[in-house]
C-alpha positions as CSV (number, residue, x, y, z in Angstrom):
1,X,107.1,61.3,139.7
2,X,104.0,63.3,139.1
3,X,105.7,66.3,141.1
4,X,108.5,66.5,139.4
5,X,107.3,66.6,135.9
6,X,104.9,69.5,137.2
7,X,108.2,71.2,138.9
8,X,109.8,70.7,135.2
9,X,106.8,72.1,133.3
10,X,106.7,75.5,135.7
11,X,110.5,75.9,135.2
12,X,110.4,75.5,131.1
13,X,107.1,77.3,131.1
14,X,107.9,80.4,133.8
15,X,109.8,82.5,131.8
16,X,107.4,82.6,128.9
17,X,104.7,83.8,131.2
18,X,102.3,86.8,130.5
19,X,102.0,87.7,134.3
20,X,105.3,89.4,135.6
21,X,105.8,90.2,139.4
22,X,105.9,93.7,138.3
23,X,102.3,93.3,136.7
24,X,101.0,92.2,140.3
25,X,99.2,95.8,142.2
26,X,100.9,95.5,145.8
27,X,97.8,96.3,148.6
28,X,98.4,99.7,150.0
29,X,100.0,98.6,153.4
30,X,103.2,96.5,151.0
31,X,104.0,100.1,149.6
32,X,107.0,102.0,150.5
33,X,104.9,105.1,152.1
34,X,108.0,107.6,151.4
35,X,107.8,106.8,147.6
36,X,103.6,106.4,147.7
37,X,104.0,109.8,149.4
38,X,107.0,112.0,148.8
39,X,105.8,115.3,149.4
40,X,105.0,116.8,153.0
41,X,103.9,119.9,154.6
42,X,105.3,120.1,158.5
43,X,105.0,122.3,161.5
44,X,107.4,122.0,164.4
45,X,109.0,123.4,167.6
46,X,112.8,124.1,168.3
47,X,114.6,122.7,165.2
48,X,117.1,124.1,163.2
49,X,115.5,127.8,163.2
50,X,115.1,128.3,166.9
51,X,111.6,128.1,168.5
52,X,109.2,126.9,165.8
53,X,109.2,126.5,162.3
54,X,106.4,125.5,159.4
55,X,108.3,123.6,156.5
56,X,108.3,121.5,153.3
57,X,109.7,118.1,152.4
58,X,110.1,116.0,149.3
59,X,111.6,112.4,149.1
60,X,114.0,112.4,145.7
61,X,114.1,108.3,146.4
62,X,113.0,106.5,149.5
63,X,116.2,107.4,151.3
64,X,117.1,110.9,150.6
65,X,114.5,114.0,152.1
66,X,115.2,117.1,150.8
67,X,113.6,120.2,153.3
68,X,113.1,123.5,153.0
69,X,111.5,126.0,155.8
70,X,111.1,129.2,157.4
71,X,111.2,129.0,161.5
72,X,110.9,132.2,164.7
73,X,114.6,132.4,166.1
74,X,115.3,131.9,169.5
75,X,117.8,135.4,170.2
76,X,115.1,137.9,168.9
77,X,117.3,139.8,166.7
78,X,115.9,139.2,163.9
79,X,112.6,137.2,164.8
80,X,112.2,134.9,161.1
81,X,115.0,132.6,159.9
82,X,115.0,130.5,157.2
83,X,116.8,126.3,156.2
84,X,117.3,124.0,154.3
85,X,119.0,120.7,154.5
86,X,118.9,116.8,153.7
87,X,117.8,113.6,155.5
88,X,119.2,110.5,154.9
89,X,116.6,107.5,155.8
90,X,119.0,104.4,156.8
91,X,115.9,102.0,156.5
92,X,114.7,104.0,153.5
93,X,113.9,101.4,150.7
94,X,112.2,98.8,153.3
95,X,108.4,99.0,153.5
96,X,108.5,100.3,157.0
97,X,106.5,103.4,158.2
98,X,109.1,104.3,160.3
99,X,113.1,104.9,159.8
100,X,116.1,106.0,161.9
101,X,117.5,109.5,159.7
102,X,121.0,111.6,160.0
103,X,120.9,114.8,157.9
104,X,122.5,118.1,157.6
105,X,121.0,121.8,157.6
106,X,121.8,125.3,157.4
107,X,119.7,127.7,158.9
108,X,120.1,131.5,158.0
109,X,118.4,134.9,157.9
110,X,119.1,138.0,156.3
111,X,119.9,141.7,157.4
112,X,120.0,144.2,154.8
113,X,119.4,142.1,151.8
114,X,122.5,139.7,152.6
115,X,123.0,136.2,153.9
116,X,123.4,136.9,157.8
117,X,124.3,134.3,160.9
118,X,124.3,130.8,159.8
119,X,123.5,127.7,162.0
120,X,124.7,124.5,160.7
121,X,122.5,122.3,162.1
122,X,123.0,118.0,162.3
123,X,120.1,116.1,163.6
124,X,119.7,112.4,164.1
125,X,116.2,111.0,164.6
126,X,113.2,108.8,163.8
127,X,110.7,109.5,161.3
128,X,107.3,107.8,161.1
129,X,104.5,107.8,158.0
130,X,101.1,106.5,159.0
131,X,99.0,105.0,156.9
132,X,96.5,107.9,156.8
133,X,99.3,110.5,155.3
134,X,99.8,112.0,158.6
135,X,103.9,112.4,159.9
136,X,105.8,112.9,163.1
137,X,109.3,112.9,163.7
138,X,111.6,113.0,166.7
139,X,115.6,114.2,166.4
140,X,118.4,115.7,168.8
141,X,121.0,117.4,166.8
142,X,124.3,119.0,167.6
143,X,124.4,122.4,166.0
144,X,127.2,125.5,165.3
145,X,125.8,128.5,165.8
146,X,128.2,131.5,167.5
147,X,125.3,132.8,169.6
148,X,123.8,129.6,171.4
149,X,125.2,128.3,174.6
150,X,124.6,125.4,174.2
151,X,125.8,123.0,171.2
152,X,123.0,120.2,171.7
153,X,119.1,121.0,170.5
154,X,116.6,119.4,169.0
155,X,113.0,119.5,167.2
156,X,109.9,117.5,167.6
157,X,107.6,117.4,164.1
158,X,104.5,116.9,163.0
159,X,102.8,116.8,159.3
160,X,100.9,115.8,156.6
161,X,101.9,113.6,153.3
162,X,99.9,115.9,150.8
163,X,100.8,113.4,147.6
């Protein structure tokens, strides 16, 4: 009988309380890295560019990246491209360091002042935040691009969560 006049008491009393969930600090390894950290600097090889590329990423929400870089092409016409492009993080809003992504990118340079030779570019991949800021990420992607022989590439990352 005793237990159910407590259970009664913290039901009446529980919504009157001073102390909210939301009140409660969450230890560092319960946060969602990709909202703890939104903002990353990245270097890579192959990718949407060509060969290499350096680049810059921002999380709007825990599932959508937003990416922006500057890459070496791989024909040697004109030897600096630039893309940009989102992710979407299927696993996004979970506390996970690591989610599955699908994204779309367009990688371009420029020839006399005008926008020159685009390469849409889709990857698919996996994305990991550790704990101490630093970022990898793995994707194969099917791109368009009228001068590559082959349709399938790819990109291998690495990084650093700077805030």
């Amino acid at each position: 009988m005793s237990k159910l006049l407590v259970g009664v008491l913290l039901l009446a009393l529980g919504p009157w309380s001073t102390l909210s969930a939301a009140d409660i600090e969450k230890p560092d390894w319960l946060k969602n890295r990709r909202k703890k950290h939104p903002f990353g600097l990245n270097v890579g090889i192959l990718g949407p560019t060509g060969w290499g590329f350096v680049s810059a990423d921002y999380f709007i929400d825990s599932k959508l990246d937003l990416e922006g870089g500057m890459g070496i092409q791989t024909n040697g016409i004109h030897p600096y491209s630039f893309f940009a492009g989102a992710k979407y993080h299927l696993a996004g809003k979970f506390i996970m360091g690591s989610t599955f992504y699908f994204g779309a990118m367009d990688a371009f340079f420029f020839k006399d002042g005008k926008g020159y030779q685009h390469n849409l570019y889709f990857p698919i991949g996996i994305h990991k935040i550790k704990r101490n800021k630093f970022s990898w990420s793995l994707e194969v992607a099917y791109q368009f691009n009228k001068n590559s022989d082959s349709n399938i590439w790819g990109a291998f990352k690495v990084g650093y969560r700077i805030f």
